[in-house]
C-alpha positions, 0 to 999 in steps of 0.5 A, spaced: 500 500 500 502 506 497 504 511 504 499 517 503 502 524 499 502 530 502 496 531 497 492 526 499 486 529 501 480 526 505 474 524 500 468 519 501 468 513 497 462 513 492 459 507 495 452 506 491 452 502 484 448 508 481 452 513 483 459 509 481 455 508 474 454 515 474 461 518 475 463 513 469 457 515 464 460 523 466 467 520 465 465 516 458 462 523 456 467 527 457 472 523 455 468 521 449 467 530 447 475 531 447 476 526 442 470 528 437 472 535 439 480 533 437 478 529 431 473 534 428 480 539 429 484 534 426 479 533 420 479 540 419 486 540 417 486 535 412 488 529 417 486 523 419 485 522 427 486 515 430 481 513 435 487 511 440 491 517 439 485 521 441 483 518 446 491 518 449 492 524 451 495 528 457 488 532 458 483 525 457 489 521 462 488 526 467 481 526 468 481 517 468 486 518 473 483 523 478 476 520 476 478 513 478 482 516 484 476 518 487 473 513 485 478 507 488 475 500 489 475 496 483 476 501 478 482 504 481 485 497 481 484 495 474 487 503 473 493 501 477 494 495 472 493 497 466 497 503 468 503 498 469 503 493 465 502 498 459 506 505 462 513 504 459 509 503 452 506 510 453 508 517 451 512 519 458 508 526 459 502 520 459 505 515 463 506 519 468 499 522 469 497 515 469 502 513 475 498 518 480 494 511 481 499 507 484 502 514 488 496 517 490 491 514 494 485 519 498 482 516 505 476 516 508 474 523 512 472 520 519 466 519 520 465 514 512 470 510 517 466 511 523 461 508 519 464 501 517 468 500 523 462 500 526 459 496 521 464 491 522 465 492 530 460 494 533 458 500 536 463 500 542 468 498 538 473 503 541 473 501 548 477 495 545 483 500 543 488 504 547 489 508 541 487 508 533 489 513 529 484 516 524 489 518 519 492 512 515 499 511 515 497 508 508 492 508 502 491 504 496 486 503 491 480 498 496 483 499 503 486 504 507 490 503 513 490 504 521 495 504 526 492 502 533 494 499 540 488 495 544 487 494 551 491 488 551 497 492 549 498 489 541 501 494 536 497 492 530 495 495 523 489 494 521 486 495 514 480 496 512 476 496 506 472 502 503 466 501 502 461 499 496 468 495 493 465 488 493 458 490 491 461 494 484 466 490 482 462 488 476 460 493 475 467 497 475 470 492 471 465 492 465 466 500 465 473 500 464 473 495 459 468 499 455 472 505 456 477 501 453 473 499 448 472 506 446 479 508 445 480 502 439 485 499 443 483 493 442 480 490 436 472 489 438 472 482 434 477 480 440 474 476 446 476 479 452 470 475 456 474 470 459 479 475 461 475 480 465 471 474 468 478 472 471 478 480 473 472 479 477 474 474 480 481 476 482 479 483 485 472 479 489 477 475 492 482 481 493 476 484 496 475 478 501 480 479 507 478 473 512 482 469 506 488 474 505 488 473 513 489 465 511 494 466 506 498 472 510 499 466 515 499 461 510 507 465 508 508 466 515 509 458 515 512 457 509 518 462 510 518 460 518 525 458 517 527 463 512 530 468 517 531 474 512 523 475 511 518 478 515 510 476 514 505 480 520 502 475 524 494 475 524 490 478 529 483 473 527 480 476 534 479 483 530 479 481 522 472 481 518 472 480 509 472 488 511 477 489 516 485 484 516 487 486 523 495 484 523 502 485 527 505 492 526 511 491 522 517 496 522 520 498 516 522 503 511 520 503 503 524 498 499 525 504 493 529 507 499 535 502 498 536 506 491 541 509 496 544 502 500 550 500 498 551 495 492 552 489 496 546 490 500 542 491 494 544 486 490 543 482 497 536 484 498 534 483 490 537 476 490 532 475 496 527 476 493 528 473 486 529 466 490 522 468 493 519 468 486 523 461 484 520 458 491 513 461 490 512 458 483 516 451 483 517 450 491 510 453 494 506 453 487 503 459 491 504 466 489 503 473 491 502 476 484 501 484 485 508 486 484 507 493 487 513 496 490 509 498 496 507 490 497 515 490 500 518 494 505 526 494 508 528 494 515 535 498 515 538 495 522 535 487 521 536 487 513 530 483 512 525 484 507 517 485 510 512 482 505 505 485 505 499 484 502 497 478 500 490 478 497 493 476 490 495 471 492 495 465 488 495 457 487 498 453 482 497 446 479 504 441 479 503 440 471 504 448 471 510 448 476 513 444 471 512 446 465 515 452 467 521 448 470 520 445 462 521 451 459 526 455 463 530 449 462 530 450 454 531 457 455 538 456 459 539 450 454 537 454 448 534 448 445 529 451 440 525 445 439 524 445 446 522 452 447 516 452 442 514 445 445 513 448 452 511 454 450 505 451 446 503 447 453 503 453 457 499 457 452 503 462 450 501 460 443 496 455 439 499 449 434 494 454 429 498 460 430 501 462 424 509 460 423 511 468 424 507 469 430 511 463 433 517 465 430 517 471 434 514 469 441 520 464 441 525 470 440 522 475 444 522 468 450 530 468 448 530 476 449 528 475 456 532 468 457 539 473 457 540 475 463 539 468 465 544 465 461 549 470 462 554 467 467 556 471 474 552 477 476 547 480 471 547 488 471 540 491 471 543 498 471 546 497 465 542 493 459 537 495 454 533 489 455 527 491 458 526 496 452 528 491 446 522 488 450 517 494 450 519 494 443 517 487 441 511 487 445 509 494 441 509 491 434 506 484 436 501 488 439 500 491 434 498 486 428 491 485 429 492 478 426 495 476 432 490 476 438 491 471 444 489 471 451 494 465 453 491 461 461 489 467 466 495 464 470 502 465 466 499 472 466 499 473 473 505 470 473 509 474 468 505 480 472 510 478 477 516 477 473 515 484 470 515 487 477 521 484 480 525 486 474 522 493 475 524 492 482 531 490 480 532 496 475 530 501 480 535 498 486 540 498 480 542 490 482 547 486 480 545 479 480 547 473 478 540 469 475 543 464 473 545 460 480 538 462 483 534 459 477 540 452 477 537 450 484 529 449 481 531 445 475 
């Protein structure tokens, strides 16, 4: 969860379907008159406007954002995704309108989070606590939290979601694929379905904090004997779906390494590295929000603090393995191999077309050279993640070539995403090659 902005302000969170429905449909027609008014201009000067470019512009990307800001619930999760998973392929001055939704969160004004503690809790919730914080020490898109000492003398963090996030999430999903649909984006003969029923699930399950207390806990065990990570420890007496009660945990952001020692970031960055190879061939259970604010650092231990584990995800045995499989003949460079476990996983289908194959093989072989280069891998000092940016793009850009590949190789490439971002930001120096070894 992202730590409040000095301009971060107290606003109620529309909570009523009607009420959300009428802030998209206010949105939708704002968006969609700057776009005739943009076109009808470029028109009128002999050119011929693109949905998409007039859609993408700073004015129309700072009204999506403010709006889903307000809005938080589902429609600013789906806006933190997109912005990014796609924020590198955009315009900078675009980019960094849309990141405002992964930096800026507002919170409830008091008497909105009276309201649902008192829901939750009961009306003599407070005698429980010695003290509670009003104000959030963090706020994210469906939560915000508090820090509050009880009674009995625990120093607990206590999140609590905003109301209405569960009942519109739907709703709120549908919206922001039809604005997406407006831009011209993705072709209308595309069918999205499936992944926005997958979307709906996940951000329902997002939304259900009893079962991330039981995933919280759930990593708490798997890395008790992993003396470098800190997991909270639930607090069940005090958590509901809408309010997860765990220990406080110290700790500072983990962007703030940036100005650590080499060696400690490569330290830490190892860390979590090897935590993403245990998830997926050790745990087969993966926490899949790549959110830097999903980790924090504490200087005088050097551990790692994991947070927020809503997205968190299982994974079948066969899955495990065919990403065993496919990391192995990448590292071999056995391209025969490579396209077999590409097609079981699903990046492709048998009828895909040769040069669409051809292509997804070499942007997997793209991707593979950090793990193939022996010793350490300089994050701070390789143009990779633009060449991908840029083989990405122009695949995304052939209209002859739409495939949703399983929900689950997307999360789990989401997470990779974010951790090679991560590693970028710390400019670590890893070597890829001795982490991956062990798990094949």
């Amino acid at each position: 969860m992202t730590q409040p902005k000095p301009d971060a302000r107290a606003l109620a969170v529309p909570s009523g379907r009607l009420t959300r429905l009428a802030r998209f449909g206010a949105l939708t027609s704002s968006v969609a008159g700057n776009m005739a008014l943009a076109g009808a201009r470029q028109v009128a000067q002999g050119k011929r406007p693109r949905a998409a470019d007039l859609l993408l512009t700073p004015a129309n990307a700072r009204r999506v954002a403010d709006q889903l800001a307000q809005m938080r619930g589902a429609a600013m999760k789906v806006g933190q995704l997109i912005s990014m998973d796609a924020g590198d392929m955009l315009p900078p001055e675009l980019a960094e309108i849309m990141a405002r939704l992964r930096a800026d969160a507002h919170h409830m004004p008091g008497g909105q989070l009276k309201k649902v503690l008192t829901e939750a809790w009961g009306a003599d919730w407070l005698k429980r606590f010695d003290k509670f914080q009003v104000r959030p020490i963090a706020a994210a898109s469906i939560g915000q939290v508090h820090r509050a000492h009880t009674k009995d003398g625990r120093d607990l963090a206590i999140k609590v979601q905003y109301p209405g996030v569960r009942r519109s999430i739907d709703s709120d999903v549908n919206n922001v694929a039809a604005l997406m649909r407006l831009s011209g984006v993705m072709p209308r003969e595309l069918d999205i379905a499936p992944m926005l029923e997958e979307a709906k699930r996940q951000l329902h399950e997002e939304a259900d904090y009893e079962r991330e207390g039981r995933y919280m806990g759930r990593f708490g065990a798997l890395l008790a004997g992993a003396p470098d990570f800190v997991v909270p420890g639930l607090q069940p007496d005090l958590t509901t779906p809408d309010i997860l009660a765990m220990d406080f945990v110290e700790g500072v952001p983990i962007e703030a390494l940036a100005d650590a020692p080499q060696a400690e970031r490569d330290r830490v960055m190892a860390l979590l590295i090897g935590l993403l190879f245990r998830e997926l061939f050790e745990f087969r259970l993966m926490q899949t929000d790549p959110n830097f604010a999903n980790y924090r650092y504490q200087p005088d231990t050097g551990r790692v603090v994991l947070l927020d584990f809503g997205a968190s995800r299982e994974f079948a045995p066969a899955m495990a393995e065919q990403f065993r499989a496919l990391m192995a003949a990448g590292l071999s460079g056995e391209r025969g191999a490579m396209r077999r476990a590409i097609l079981d996983i699903g990046f492709f289908a048998e009828d895909t077309a040769s040069h669409h194959q051809e292509t997804m093989l070499a942007m997997f072989e793209m991707s593979m050279e950090p793990l193939r280069r022996p010793g350490a891998f300089d994050f701070a000092d390789t143009d990779l993640a633009l060449r991908m940016r840029d083989a990405g793009m122009a695949l995304g850009a052939d209209r002859d070539f739409w495939h949703i590949p399983p929900m689950d190789t997307l999360f789990i490439q989401r997470k990779f995403g974010g951790i090679y971002l991560l590693a970028s930001r710390l400019r670590a120096r890893v070597d890829l090659r001795a982490i991956i070894q062990r798990h094949l």
